[in-house]
C-alpha positions in Angstrom: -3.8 18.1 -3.3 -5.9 15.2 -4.4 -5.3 11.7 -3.2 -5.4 7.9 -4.9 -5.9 5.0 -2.9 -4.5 1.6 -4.4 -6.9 -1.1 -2.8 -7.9 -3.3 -5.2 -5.1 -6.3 -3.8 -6.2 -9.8 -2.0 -3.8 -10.2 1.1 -2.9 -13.5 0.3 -0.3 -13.9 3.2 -2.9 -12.7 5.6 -5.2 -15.8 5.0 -7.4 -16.8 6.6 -9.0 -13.4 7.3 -8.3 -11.7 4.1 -10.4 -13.7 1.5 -10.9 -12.9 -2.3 -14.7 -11.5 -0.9 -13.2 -9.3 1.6 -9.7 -8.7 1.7 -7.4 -7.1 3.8 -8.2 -3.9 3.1 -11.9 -4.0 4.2 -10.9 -5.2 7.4 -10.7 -3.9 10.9 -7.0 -6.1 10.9 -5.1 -3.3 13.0 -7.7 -1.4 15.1 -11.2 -0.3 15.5 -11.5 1.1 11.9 -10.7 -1.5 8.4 -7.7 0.0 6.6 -9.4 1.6 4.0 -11.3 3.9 6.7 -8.2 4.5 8.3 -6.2 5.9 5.2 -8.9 7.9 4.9 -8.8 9.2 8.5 -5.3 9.9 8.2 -5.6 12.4 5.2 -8.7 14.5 5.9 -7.5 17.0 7.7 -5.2 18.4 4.3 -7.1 16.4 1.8 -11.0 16.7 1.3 -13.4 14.1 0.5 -14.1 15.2 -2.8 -10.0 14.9 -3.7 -9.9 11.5 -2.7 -10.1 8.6 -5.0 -9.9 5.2 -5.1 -8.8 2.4 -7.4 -10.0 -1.1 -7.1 -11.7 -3.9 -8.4 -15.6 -4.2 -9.4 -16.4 -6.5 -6.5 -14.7 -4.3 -3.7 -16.2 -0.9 -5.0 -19.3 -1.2 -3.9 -17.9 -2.1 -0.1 -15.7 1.0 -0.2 -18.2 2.7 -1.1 -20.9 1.3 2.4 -17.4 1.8 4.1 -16.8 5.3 3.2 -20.2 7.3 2.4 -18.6 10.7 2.7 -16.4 9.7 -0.6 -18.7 10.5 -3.4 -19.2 7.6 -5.3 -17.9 8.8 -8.6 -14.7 8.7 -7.1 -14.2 5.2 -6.3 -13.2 3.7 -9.9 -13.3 0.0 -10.5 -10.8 -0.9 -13.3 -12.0 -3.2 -15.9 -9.0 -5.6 -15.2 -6.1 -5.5 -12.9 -3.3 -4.1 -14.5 -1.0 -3.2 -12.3 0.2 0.2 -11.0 1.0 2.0 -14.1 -2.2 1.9 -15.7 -4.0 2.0 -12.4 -2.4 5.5 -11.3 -3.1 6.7 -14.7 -7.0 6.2 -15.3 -6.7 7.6 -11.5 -4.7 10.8 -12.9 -7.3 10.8 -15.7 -10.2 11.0 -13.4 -8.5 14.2 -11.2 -7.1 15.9 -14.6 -11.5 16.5 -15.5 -11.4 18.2 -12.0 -8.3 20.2 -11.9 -5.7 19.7 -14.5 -3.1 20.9 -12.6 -3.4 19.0 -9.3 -0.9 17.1 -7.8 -1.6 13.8 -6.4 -0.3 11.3 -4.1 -0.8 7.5 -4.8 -1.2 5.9 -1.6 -2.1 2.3 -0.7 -4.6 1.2 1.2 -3.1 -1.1 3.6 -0.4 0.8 5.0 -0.1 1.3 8.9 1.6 4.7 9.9 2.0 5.0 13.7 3.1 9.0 13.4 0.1 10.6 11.5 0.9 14.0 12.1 4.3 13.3 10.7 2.6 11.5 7.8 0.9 14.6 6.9 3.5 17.0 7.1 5.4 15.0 4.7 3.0 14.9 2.2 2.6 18.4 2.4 6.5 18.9 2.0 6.2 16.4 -0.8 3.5 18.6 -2.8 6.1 21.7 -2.5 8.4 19.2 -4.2 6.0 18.3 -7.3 4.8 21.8 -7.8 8.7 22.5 -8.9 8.4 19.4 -11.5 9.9 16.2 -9.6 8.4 12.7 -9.1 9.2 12.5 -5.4 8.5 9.7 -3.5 8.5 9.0 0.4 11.7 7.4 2.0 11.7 4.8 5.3 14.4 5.3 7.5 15.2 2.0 8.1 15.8 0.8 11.9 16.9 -2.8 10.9 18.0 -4.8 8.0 15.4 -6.0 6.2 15.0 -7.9 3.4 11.5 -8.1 2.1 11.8 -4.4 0.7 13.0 -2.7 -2.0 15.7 -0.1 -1.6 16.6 3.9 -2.7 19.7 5.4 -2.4 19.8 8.7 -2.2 22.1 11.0 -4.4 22.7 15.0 -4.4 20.6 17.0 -1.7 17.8 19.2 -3.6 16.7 21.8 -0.2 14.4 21.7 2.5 10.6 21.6 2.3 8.7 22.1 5.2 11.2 21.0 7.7 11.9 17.8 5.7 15.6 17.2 3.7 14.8 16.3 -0.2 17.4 14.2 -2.0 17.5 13.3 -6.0 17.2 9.9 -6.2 20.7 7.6 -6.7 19.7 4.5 -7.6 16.6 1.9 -6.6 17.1 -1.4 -5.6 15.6 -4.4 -5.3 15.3 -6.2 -2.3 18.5 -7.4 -0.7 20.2 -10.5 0.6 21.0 -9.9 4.8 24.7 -8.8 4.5 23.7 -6.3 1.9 20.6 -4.8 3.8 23.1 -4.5 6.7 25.2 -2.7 4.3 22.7 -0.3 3.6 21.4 0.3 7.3 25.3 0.9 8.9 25.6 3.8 5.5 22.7 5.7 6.3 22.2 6.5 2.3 19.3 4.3 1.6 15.6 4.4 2.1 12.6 1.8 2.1 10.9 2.2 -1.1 7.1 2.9 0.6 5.5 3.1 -2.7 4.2 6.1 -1.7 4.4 8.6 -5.0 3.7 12.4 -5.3 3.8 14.4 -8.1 1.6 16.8 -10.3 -0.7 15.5 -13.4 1.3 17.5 -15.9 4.3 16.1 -14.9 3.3 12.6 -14.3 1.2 12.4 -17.8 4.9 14.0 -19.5 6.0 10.9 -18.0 4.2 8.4 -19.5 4.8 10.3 -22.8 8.5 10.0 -22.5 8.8 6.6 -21.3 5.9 4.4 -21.5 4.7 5.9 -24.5 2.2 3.3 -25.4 0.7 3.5 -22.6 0.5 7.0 -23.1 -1.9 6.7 -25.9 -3.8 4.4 -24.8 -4.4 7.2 -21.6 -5.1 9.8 -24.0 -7.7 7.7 -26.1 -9.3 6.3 -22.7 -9.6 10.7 -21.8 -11.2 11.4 -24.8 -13.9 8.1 -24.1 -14.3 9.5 -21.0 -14.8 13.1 -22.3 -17.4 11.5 -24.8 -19.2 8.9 -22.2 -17.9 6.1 -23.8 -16.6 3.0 -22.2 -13.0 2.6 -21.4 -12.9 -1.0 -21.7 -11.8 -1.2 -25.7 -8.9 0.2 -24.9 -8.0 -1.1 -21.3 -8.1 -4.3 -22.8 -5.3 -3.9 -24.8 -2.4 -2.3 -21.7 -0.1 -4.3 -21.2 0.7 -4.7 -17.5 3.4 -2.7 -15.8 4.3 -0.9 -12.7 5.2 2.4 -11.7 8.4 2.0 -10.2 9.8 0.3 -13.1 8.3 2.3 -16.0 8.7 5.6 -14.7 10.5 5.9 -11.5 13.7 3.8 -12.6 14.2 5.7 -16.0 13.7 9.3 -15.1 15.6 11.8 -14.2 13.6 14.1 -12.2 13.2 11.9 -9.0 12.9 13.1 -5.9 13.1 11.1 -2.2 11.9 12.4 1.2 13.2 10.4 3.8 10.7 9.7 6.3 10.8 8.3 9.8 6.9 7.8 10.7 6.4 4.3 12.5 5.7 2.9 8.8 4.8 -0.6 8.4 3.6 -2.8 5.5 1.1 -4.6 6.1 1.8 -7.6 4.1 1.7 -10.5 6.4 0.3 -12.0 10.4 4.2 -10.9 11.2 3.4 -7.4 10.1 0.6 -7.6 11.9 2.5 -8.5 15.2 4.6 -6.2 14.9 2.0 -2.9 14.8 -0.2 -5.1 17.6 0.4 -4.0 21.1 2.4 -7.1 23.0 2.4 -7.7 26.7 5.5 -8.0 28.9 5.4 -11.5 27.6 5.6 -10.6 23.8 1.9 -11.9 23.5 -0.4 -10.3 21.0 -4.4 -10.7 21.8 -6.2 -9.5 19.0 -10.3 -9.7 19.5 -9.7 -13.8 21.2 -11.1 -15.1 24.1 -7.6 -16.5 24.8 -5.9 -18.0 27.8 -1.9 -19.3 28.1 0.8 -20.6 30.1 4.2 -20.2 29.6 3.2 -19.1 25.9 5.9 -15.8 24.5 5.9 -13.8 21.6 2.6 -14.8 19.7 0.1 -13.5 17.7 -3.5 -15.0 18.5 -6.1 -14.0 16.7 -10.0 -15.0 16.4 -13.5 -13.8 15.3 -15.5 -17.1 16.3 -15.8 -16.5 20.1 -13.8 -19.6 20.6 -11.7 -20.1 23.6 -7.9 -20.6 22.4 -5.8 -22.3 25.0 -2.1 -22.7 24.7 0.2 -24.0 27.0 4.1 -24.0 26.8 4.8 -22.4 22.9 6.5 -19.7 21.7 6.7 -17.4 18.5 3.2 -18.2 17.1 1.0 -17.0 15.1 -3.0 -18.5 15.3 -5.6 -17.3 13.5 -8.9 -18.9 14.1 -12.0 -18.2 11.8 -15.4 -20.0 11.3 -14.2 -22.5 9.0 -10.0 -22.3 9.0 -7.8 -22.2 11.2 -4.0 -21.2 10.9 -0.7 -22.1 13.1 1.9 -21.1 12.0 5.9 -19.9 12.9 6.6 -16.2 13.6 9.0 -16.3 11.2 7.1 -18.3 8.0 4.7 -16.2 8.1 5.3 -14.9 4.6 4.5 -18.6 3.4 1.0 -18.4 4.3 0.5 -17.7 0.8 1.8 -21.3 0.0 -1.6 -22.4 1.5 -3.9 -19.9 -0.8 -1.9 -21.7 -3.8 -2.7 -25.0 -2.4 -6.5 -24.4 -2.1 -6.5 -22.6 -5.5 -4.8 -26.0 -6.8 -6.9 -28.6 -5.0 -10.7 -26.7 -6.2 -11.0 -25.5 -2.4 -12.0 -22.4 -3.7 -14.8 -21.9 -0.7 -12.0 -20.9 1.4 -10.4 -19.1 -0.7 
C-alpha cells in the first residue's frame, strides 16, 4: 500500500498558532510530535517510507521535508497551485503509478487526530482488501453525537467482511445537517462521518477520472507523459479547473464502498477540536504548554508559547491562546469563527499576523 498525505491547508480557525508560514500541520498542536510526524508515526508499521507521499504547497515542502528526513524527498510534491482535492490526489496517483502501477493508495490528511491507532491500521488494511476487488471505499465515523459541522454517508446493501470490519456500498452522501436532522441520523444508526479518508487502487481510481471527470482526465495523462519526458507540469496544471474528490468522483459512481469505523477520530479543524482531543482535569480545564494559574475557572482551553503567566479568575468555557504578538479569547462554542479574524486582518493589510 502506498500512502498520500493532504497537507498543503492553512488552519485558519486555529489562528493564532497556525499562520500562512507555518500552519497547522507543522505544529506540535496535539502532543509532543507536529501532525505531519504523527500521520507518519501512525502508518509505518504497514506502510514504508518509500510509499509515503505528500502533497502540499512550495513553501511547506521544504519544512516537511526538515520534519520528516526518512521520507525521500522526491516524494513530497509541491503542486504548482492549489487546486483542490481532485487534481491533488491525481498528480499524487501519477507519482505512485511510475513506482507501481497497480498500487493501491490511501489519501489521508495530515491533520487528523486518531486516538485508536491500532484500530486505524487495521482498517486501512481491511480497506486495501476492498480496493483490490475494484471499489472506491472510504472510511466511516461512527458517530457518538449529533453533529453538524460534517458531512454525512448513508450506508446502503452490505458487501462482506474484511478483516474483522463490516463493508457497506454506499447509499447516499450528504452534506452537513441542521441539529434535528443530525439527530435523525445518530438515533438510525445508517450513517457515517464522511472522514475524507479514501482508498482505492490506481487503475481504478485513474478509470474514474476517465468516466467522470474526463477533462481532468486528460490533463492527468498529458501531465504523465511530461513527467515521463522531464518536462514541467505547470502548462498543463494551469489550465484544471478546481474540484474535489467527493463531488467528482465519489457522488457519481457506482462502485463505492464505506467501512464504518469507530477509532477516537477527530478533525482537527478548530481550538474546540483541539479541547476536545486535550486531556481536561476534573474541572474541564485544558493546559496546553502555559504557565497558567485559575480560580473558579471550568471547561477551558489555555494555551501559550511565550512563557507568560495566564491568570484567570472566575470564567468558564474559554478558549486563550497567547502567542508573541496575538492573543485570542474566545467562547467554547465560537470557536469556529476564529476565522472571522484571519478575514479581518486579510482585509485591514495586517498581513504580519497573518
Amino acid at each position: 500500500m502506498f500512502a498520500l498525505i493532504l497537507s498543503g491547508g492553512v488552519g485558519t480557525r486555529l489562528w493564532p498558532r497556525s499562520r500562512s508560514t507555518l500552519p497547522k500541520q507543522l505544529l506540535p498542536l496535539t502532543g509532543a510530535r507536529t501532525m505531519v510526524q504523527a500521520t507518519v508515526d501512525r502508518i509505518e508499521s504497514i506502510i514504508p517510507s518509500d510509499h509515503i507521499f505528500f502533497a502540499t504547497n512550495a513553501d511547506y515542502a521544504p519544512l516537511i521535508r526538515k520534519q520528516l528526513p526518512q521520507i525521500p524527498a522526491e516524494n513530497i510534491l509541491a503542486e504548482p497551485s492549489a487546486k483542490h482535492t481532485a487534481p491533488c490526489i491525481g498528480l499524487g496517483a501519477l507519482h505512485m503509478r511510475r513506482v507501481e502501477p497497480e498500487a493501491v493508495m490511501a489519501s489521508l490528511h495530515a491533520d487528523h487526530v486518531i486516538i485508536d491507532e491500532e484500530g486505524f491500521r487495521q482498517a486501512l488494511l481491511a480497506a486495501e482488501m476492498l480496493a483490490k476487488e475494484g471499489y472506491l471505499v472510504t472510511l466511516g465515523i461512527t458517530p457518538d453525537k449529533p453533529e453538524t459541522g460534517y458531512g454525512y454517508i448513508k450506508r446502503g446493501a452490505e458487501i462482506g467482511e474484511y478483516n474483522h470490519f463490516k463493508a457497506y456500498r454506499i447509499g447516499q452522501f450528504l452534506e452537513k445537517p441542521d441539529l434535528p436532522t443530525a439527530e435523525q441520523f445518530l438515533a438510525s444508526g445508517e450513517y457515517y462521518w464522511n472522514s475524507g479518508i479514501f482508498i482505492w487502487q490506481l487503475s481504478t481510481l485513474m478509470e474514474s477520472y476517465r468516466n467522470y471527470l474526463p477533462e481532468l482526465g486528460q490533463q492527468l495523462a498529458e501531465m504523465e507523459r511530461a513527467l515521463a519526458a522531464g518536462n514541467p507540469i505547470d502548462p498543463v496544471w494551469a489550465q484544471i479547473t478546481p474540484k474535489s474528490i467527493d463531488v467528482g468522483i465519489m457522488e457519481r459512481a457506482e462502485n463505492t464502498a464505506v467501512i464504518p469505523i469507530d477509532i477516537g477520530w477527530n478533525d482537527v479543524g478548530s481550538w474546540a477540536a483541539i479541547y476536545e482531543v486535550a486531556k481536561a482535569d476534573q474541572d474541564g480545564l485544558a493546559v496546553l504548554n502555559a504557565d497558567y494559574v485559575s480560580f473558579e475557572t471550568k471547561n477551558s482551553l489555555i494555551q501559550s508559547n511565550t512563557g507568560r503567566l495566564i491568570a484567570t479568575v472566575g470564567v468558564e468555557d474559554l478558549i486563550i491562546v497567547d502567542t508573541e504578538d496575538a492573543l485570542l479569547i474566545c467562547a467554547r462554542d465560537k470557536a469556529q469563527d476564529v476565522k472571522k479574524i484571519v478575514t479581518w486582518l486579510e482585509q485591514n493589510n495586517r498581513h504580519e499576523l497573518l
